[in-house]
PDB file of N, H, CA, C and O in Angstrom:
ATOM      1  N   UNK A   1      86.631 325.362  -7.449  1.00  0.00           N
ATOM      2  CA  UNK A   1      87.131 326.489  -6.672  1.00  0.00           C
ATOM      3  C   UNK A   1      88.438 326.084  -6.006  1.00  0.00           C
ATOM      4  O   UNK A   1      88.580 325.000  -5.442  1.00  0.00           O
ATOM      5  N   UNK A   2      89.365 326.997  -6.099  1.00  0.00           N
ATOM      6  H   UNK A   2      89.249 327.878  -6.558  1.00  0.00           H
ATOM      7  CA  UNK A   2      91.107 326.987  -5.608  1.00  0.00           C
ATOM      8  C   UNK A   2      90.803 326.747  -4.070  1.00  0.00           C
ATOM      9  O   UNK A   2      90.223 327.692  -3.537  1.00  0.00           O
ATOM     10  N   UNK A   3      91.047 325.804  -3.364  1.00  0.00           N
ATOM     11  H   UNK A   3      91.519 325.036  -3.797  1.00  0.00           H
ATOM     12  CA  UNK A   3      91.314 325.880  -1.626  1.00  0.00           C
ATOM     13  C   UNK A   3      91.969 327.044  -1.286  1.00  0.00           C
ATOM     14  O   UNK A   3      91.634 327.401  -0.156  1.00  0.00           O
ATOM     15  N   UNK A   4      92.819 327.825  -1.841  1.00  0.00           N
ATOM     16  H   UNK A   4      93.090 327.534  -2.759  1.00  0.00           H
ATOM     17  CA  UNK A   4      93.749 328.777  -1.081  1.00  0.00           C
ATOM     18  C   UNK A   4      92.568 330.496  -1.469  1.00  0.00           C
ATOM     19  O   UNK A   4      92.752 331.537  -0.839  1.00  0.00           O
ATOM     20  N   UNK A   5      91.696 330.386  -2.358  1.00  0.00           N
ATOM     21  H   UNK A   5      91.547 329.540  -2.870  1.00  0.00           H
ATOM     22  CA  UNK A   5      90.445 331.019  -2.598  1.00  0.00           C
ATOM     23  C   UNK A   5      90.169 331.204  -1.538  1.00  0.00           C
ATOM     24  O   UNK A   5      90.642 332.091  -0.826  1.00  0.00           O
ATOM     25  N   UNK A   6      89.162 330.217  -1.163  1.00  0.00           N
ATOM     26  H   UNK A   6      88.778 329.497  -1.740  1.00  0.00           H
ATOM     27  CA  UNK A   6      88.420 330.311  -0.059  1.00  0.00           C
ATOM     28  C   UNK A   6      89.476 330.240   1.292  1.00  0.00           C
ATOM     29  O   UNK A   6      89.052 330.894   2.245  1.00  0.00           O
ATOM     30  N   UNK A   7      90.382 329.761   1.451  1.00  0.00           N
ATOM     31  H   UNK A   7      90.726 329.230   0.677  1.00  0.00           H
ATOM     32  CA  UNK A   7      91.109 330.261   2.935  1.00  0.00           C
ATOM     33  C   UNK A   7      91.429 331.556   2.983  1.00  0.00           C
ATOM     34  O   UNK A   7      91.746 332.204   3.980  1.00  0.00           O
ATOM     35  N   UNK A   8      91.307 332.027   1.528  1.00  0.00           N
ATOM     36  H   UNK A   8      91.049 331.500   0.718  1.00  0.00           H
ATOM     37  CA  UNK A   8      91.806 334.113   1.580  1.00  0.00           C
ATOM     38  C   UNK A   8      90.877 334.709   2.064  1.00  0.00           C
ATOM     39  O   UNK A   8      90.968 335.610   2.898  1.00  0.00           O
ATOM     40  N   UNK A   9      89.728 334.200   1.515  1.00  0.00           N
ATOM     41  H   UNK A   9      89.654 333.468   0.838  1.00  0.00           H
ATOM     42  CA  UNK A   9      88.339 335.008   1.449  1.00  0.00           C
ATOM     43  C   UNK A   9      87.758 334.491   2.984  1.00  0.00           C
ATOM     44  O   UNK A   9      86.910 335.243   3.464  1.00  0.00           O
ATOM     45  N   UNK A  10      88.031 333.590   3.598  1.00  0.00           N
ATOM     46  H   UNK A  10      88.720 332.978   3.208  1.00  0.00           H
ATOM     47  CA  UNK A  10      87.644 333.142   4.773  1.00  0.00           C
ATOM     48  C   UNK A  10      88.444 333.917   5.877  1.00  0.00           C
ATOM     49  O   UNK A  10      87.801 334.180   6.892  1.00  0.00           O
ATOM     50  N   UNK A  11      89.515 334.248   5.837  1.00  0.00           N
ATOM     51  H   UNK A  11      90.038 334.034   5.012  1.00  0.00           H
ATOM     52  CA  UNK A  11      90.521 335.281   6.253  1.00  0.00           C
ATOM     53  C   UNK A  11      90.116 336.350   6.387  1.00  0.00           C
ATOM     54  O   UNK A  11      90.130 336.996   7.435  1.00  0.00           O
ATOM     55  N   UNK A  12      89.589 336.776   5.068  1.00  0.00           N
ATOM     56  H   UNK A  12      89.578 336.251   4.217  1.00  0.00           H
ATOM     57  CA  UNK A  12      88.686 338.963   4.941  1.00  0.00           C
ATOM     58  C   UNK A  12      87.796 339.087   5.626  1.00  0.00           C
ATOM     59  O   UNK A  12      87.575 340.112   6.270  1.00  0.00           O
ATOM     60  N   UNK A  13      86.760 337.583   5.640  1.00  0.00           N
ATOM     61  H   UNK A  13      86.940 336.749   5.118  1.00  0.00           H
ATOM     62  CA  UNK A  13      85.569 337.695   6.246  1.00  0.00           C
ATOM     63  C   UNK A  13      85.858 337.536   7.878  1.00  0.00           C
ATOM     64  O   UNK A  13      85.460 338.294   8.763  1.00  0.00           O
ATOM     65  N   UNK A  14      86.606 336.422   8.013  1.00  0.00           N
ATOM     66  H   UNK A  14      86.930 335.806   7.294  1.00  0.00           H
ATOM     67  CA  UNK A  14      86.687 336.578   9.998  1.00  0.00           C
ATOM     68  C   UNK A  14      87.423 337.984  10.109  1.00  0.00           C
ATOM     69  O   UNK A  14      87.179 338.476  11.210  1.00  0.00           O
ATOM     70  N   UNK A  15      88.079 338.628   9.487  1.00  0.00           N
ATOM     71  H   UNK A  15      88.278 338.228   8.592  1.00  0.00           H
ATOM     72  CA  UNK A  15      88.828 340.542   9.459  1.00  0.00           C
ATOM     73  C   UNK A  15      87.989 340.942   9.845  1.00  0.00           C
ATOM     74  O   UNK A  15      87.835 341.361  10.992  1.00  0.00           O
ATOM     75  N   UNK A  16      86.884 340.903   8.594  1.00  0.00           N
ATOM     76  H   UNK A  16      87.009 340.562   7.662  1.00  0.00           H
ATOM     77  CA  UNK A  16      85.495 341.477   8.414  1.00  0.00           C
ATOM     78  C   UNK A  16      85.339 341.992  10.095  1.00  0.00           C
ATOM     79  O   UNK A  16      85.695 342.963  10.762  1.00  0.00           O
ATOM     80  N   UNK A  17      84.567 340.684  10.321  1.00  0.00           N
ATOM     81  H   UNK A  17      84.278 339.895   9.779  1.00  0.00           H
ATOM     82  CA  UNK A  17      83.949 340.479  11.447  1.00  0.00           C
ATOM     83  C   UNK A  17      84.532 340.986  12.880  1.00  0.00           C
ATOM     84  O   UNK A  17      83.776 341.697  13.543  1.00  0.00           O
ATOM     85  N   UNK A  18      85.777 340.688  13.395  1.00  0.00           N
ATOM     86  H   UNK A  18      86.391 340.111  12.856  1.00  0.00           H
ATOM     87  CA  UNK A  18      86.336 341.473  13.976  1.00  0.00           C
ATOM     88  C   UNK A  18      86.434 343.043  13.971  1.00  0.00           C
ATOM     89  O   UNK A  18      86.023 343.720  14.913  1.00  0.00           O
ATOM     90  N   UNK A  19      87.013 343.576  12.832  1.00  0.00           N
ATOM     91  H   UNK A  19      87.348 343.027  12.066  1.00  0.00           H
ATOM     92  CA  UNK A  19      86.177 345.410  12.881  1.00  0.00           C
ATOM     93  C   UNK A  19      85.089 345.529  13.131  1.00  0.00           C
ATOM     94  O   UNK A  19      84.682 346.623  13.524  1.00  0.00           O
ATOM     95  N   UNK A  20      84.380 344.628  13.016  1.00  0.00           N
ATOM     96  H   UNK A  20      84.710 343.740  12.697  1.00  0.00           H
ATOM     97  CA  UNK A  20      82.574 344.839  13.077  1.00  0.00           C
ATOM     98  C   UNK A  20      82.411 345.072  14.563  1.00  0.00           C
ATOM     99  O   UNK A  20      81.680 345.845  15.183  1.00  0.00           O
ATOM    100  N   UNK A  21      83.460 344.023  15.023  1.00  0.00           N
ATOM    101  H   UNK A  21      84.054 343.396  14.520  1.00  0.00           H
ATOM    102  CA  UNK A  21      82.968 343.921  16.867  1.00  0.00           C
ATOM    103  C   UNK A  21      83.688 345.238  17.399  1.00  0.00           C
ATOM    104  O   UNK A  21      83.147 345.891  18.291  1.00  0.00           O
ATOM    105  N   UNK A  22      84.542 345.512  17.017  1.00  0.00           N
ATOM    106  H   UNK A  22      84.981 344.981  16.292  1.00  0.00           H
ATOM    107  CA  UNK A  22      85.515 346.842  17.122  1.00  0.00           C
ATOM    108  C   UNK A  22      84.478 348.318  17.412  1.00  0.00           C
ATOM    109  O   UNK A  22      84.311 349.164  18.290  1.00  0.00           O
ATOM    110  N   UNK A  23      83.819 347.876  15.709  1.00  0.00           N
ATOM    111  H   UNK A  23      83.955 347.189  14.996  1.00  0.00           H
ATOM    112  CA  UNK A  23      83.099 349.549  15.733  1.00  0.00           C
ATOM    113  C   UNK A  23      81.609 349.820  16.405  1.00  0.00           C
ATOM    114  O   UNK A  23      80.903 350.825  16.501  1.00  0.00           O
ATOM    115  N   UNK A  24      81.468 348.416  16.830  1.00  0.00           N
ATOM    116  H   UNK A  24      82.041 347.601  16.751  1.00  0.00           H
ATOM    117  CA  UNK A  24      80.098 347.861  17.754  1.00  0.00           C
ATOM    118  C   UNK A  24      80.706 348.162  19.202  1.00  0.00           C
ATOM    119  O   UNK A  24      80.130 348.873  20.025  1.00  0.00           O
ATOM    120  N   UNK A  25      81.618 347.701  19.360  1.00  0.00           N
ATOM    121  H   UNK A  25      82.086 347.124  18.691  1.00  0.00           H
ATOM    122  CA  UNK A  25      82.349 348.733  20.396  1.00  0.00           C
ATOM    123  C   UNK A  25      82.387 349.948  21.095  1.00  0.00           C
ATOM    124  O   UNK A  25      82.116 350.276  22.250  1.00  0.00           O
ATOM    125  N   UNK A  26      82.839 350.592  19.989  1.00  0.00           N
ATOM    126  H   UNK A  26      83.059 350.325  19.051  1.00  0.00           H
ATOM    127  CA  UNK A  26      83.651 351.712  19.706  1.00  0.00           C
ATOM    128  C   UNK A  26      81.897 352.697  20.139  1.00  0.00           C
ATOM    129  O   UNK A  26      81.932 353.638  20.933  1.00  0.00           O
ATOM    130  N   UNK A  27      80.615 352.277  19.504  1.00  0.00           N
ATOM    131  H   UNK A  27      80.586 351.513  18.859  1.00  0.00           H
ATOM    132  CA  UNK A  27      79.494 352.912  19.808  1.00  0.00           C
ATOM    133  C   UNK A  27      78.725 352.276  20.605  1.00  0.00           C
ATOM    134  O   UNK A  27      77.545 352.617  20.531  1.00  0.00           O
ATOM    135  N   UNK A  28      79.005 351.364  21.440  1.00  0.00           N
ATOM    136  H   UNK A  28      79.964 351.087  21.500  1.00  0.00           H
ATOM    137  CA  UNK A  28      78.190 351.063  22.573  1.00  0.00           C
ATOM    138  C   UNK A  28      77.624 349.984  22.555  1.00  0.00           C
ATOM    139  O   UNK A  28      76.735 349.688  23.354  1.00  0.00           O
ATOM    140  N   UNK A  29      78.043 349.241  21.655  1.00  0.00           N
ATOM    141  H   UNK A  29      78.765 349.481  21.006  1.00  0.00           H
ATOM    142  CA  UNK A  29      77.469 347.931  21.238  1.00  0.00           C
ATOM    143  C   UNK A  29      77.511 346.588  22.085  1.00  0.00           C
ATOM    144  O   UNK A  29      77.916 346.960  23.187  1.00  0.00           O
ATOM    145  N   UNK A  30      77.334 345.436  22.127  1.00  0.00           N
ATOM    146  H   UNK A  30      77.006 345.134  21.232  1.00  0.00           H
ATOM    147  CA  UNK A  30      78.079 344.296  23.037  1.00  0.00           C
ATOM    148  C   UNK A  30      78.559 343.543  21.082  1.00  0.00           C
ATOM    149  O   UNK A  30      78.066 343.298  19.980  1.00  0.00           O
ATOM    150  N   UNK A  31      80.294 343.487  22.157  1.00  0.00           N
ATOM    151  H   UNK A  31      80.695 343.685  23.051  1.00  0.00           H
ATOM    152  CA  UNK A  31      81.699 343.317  21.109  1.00  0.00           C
ATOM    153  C   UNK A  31      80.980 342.068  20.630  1.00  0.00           C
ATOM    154  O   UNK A  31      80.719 342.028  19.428  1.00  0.00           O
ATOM    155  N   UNK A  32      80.641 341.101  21.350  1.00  0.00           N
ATOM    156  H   UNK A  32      80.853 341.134  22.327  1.00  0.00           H
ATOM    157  CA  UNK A  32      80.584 339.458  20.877  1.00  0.00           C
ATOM    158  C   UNK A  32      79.333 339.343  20.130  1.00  0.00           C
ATOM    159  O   UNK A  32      79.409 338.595  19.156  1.00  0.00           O
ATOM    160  N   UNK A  33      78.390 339.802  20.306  1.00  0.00           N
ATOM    161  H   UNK A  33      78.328 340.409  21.097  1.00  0.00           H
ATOM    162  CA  UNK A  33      76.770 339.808  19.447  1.00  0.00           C
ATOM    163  C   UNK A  33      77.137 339.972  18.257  1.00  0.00           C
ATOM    164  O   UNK A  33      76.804 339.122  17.430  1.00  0.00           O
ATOM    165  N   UNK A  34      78.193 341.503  17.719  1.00  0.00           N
ATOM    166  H   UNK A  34      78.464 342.193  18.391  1.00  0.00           H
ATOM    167  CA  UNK A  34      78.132 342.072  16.351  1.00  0.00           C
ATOM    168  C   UNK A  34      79.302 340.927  16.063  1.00  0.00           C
ATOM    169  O   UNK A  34      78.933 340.494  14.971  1.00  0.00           O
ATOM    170  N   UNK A  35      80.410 340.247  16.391  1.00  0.00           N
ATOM    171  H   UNK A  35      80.709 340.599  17.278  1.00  0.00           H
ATOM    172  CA  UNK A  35      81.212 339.812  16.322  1.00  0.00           C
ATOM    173  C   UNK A  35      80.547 338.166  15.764  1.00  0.00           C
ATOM    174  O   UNK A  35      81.340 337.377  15.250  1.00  0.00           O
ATOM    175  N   UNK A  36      79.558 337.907  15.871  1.00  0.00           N
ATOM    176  H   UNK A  36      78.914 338.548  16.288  1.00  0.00           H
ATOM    177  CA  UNK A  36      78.623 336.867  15.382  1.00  0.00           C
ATOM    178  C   UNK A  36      77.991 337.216  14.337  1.00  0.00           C
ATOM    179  O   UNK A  36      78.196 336.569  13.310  1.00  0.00           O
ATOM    180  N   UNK A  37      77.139 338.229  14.321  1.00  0.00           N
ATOM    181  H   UNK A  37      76.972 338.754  15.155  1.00  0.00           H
ATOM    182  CA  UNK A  37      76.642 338.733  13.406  1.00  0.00           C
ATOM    183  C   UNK A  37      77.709 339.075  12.108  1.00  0.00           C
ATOM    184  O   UNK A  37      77.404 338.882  10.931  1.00  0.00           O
ATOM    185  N   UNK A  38      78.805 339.533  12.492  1.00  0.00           N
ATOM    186  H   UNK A  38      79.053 339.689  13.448  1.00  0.00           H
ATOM    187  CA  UNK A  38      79.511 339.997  11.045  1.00  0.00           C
ATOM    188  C   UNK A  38      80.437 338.491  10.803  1.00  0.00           C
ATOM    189  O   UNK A  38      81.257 338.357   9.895  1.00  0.00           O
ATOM    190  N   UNK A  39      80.241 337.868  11.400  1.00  0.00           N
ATOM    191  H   UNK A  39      79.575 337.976  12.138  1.00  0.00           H
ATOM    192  CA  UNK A  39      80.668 336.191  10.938  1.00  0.00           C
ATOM    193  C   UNK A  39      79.470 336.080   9.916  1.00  0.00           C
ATOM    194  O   UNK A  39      79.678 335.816   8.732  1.00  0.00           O
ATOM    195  N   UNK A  40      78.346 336.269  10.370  1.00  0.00           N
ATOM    196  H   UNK A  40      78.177 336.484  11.332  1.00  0.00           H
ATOM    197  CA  UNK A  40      77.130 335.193   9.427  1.00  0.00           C
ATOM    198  C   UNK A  40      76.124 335.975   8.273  1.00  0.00           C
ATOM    199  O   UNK A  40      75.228 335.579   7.527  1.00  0.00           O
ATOM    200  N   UNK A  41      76.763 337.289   8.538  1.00  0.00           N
ATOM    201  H   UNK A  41      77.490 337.610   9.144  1.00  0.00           H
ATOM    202  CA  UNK A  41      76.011 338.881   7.773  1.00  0.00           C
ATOM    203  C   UNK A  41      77.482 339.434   6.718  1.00  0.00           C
ATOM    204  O   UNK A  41      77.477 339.701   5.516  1.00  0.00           O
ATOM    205  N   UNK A  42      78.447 339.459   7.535  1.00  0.00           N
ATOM    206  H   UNK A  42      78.451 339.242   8.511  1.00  0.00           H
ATOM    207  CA  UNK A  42      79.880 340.156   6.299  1.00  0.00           C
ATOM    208  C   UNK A  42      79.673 341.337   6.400  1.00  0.00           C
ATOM    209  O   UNK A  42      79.167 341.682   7.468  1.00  0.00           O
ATOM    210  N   UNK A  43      79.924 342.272   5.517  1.00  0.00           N
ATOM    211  H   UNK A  43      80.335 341.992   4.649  1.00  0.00           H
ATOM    212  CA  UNK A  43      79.989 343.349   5.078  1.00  0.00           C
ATOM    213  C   UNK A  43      78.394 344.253   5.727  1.00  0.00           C
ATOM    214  O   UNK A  43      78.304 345.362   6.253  1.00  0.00           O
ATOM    215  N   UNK A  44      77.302 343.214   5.404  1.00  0.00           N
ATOM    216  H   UNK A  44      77.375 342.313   4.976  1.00  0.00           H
ATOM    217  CA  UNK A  44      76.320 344.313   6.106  1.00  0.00           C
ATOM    218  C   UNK A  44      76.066 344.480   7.113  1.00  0.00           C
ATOM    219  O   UNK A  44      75.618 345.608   7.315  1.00  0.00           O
ATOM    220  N   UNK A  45      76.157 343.606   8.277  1.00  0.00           N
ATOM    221  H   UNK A  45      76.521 342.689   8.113  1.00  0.00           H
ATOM    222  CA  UNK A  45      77.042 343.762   9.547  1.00  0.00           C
ATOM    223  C   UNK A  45      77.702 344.656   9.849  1.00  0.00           C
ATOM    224  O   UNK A  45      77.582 345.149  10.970  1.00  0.00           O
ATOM    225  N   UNK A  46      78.481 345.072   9.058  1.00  0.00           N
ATOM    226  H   UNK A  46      78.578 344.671   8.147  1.00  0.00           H
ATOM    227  CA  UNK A  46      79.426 346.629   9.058  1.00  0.00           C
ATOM    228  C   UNK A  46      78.973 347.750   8.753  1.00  0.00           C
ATOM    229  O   UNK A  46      79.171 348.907   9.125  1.00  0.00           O
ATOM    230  N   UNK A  47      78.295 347.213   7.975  1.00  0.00           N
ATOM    231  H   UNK A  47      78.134 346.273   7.673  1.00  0.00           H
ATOM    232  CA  UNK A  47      77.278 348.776   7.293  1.00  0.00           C
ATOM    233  C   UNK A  47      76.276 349.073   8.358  1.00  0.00           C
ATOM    234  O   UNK A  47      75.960 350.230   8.636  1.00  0.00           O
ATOM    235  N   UNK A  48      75.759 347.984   8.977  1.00  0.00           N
ATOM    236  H   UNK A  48      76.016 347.044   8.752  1.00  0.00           H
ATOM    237  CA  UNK A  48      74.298 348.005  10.171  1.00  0.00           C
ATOM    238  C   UNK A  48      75.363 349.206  10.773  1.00  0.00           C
ATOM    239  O   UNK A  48      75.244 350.353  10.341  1.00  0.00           O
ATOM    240  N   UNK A  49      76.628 348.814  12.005  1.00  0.00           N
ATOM    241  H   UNK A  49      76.725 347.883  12.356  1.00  0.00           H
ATOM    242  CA  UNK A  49      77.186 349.259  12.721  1.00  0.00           C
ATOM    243  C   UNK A  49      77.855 350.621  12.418  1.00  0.00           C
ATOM    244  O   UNK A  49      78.155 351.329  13.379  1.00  0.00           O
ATOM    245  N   UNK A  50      78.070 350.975  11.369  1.00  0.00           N
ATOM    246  H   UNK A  50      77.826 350.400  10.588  1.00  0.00           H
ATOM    247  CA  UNK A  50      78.251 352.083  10.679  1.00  0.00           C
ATOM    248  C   UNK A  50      76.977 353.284  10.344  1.00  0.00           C
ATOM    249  O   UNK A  50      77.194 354.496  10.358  1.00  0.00           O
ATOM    250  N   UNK A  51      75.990 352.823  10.126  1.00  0.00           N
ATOM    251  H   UNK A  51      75.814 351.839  10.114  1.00  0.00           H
ATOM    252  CA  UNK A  51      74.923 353.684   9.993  1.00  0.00           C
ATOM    253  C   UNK A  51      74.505 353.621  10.998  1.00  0.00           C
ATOM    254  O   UNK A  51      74.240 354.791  11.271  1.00  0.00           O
ATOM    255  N   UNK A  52      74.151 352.828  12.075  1.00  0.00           N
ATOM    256  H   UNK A  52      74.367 351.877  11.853  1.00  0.00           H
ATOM    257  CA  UNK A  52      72.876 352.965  12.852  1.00  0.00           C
ATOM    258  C   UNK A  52      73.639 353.950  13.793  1.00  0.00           C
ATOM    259  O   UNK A  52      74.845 354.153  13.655  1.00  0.00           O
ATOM    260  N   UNK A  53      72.657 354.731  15.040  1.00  0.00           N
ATOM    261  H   UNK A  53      71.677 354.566  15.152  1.00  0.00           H
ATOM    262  CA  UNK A  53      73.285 355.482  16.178  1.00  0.00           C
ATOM    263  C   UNK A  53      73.795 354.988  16.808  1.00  0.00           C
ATOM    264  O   UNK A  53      74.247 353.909  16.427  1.00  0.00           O
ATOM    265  N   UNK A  54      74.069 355.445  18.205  1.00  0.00           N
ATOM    266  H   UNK A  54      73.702 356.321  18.515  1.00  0.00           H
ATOM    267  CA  UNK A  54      74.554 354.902  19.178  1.00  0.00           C
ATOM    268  C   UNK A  54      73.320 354.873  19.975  1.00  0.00           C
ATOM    269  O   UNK A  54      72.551 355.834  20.009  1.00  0.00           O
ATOM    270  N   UNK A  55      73.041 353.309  20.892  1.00  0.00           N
ATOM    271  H   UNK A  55      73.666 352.529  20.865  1.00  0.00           H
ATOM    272  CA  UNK A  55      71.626 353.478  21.657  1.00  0.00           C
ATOM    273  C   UNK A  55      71.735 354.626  22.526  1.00  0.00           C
ATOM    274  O   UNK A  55      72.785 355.265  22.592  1.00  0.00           O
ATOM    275  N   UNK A  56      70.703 354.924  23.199  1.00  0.00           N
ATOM    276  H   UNK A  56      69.850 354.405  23.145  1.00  0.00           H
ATOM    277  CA  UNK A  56      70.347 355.825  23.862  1.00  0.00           C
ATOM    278  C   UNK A  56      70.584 354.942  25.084  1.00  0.00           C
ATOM    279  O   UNK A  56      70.257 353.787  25.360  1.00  0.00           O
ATOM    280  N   UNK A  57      71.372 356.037  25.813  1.00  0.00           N
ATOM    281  H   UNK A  57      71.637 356.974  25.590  1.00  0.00           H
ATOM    282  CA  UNK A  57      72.031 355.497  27.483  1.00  0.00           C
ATOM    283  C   UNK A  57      70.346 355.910  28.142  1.00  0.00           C
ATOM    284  O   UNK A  57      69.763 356.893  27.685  1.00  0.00           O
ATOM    285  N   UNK A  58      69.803 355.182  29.057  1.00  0.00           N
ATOM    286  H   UNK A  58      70.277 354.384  29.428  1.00  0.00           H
ATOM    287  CA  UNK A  58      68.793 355.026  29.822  1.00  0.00           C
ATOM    288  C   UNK A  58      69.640 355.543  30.823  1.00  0.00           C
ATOM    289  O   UNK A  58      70.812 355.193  30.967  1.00  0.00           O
ATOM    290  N   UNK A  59      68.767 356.774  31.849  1.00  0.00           N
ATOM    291  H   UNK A  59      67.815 357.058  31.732  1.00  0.00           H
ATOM    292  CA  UNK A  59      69.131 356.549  33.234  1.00  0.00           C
ATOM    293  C   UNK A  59      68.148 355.837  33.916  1.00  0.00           C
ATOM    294  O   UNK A  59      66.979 355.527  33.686  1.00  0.00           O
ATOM    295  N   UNK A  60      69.407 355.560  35.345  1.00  0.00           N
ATOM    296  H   UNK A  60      70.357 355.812  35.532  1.00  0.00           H
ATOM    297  CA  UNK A  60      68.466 354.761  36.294  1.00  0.00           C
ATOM    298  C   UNK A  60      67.491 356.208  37.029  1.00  0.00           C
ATOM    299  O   UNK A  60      67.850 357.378  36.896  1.00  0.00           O
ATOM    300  N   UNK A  61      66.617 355.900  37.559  1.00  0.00           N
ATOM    301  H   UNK A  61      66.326 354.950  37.667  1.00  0.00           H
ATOM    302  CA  UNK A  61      65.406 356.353  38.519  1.00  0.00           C
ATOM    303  C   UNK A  61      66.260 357.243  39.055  1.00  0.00           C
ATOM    304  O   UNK A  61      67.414 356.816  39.098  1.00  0.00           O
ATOM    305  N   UNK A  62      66.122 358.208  39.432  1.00  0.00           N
ATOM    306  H   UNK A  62      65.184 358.554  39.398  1.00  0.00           H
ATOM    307  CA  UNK A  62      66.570 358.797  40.883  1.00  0.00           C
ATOM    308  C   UNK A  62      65.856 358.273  42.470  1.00  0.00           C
ATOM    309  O   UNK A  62      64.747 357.792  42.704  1.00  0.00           O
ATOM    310  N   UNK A  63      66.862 358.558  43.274  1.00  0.00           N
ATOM    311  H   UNK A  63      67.763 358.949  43.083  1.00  0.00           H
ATOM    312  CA  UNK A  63      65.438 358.115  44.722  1.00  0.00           C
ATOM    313  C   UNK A  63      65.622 358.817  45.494  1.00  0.00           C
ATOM    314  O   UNK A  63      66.691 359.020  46.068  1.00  0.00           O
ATOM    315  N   UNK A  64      64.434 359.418  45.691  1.00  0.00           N
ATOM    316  H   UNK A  64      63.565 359.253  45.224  1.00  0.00           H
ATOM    317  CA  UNK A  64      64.151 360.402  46.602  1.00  0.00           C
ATOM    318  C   UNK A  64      63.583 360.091  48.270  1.00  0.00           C
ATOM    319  O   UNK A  64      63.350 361.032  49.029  1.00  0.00           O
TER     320      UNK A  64
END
């Protein structure tokens, strides 16, 4: 395998991963979790963050 191969493809994948933390973001996600995950997952990492919802915002209690 070409060294300059794998420094390209090592390049797409940390890309990868960065949009990942972006669109984990972008829906409510924590940036650095998906930003790990699409380091060690790639592409389905992106797809998780792309299909799944956005969590459901919890409220706090009211106090009466």
């Amino acid at each position: 395998m070409d060294t300059s191969s794998v420094t390209t493809n090592g390049g797409w994948w940390l890309a990868l991963a960065i949009v990942t933390a972006g669109l984990a973001e972008t829906k409510g996600r924590r940036r650095w979790l998906w930003f790990v995950l699409g380091l060690i997952l790639g592409p389905i990492a992106t797809a998780l963050v792309v299909i799944w919802d956005r969590p459901a915002v919890s409220q706090a209690p009211s106090a009466h």
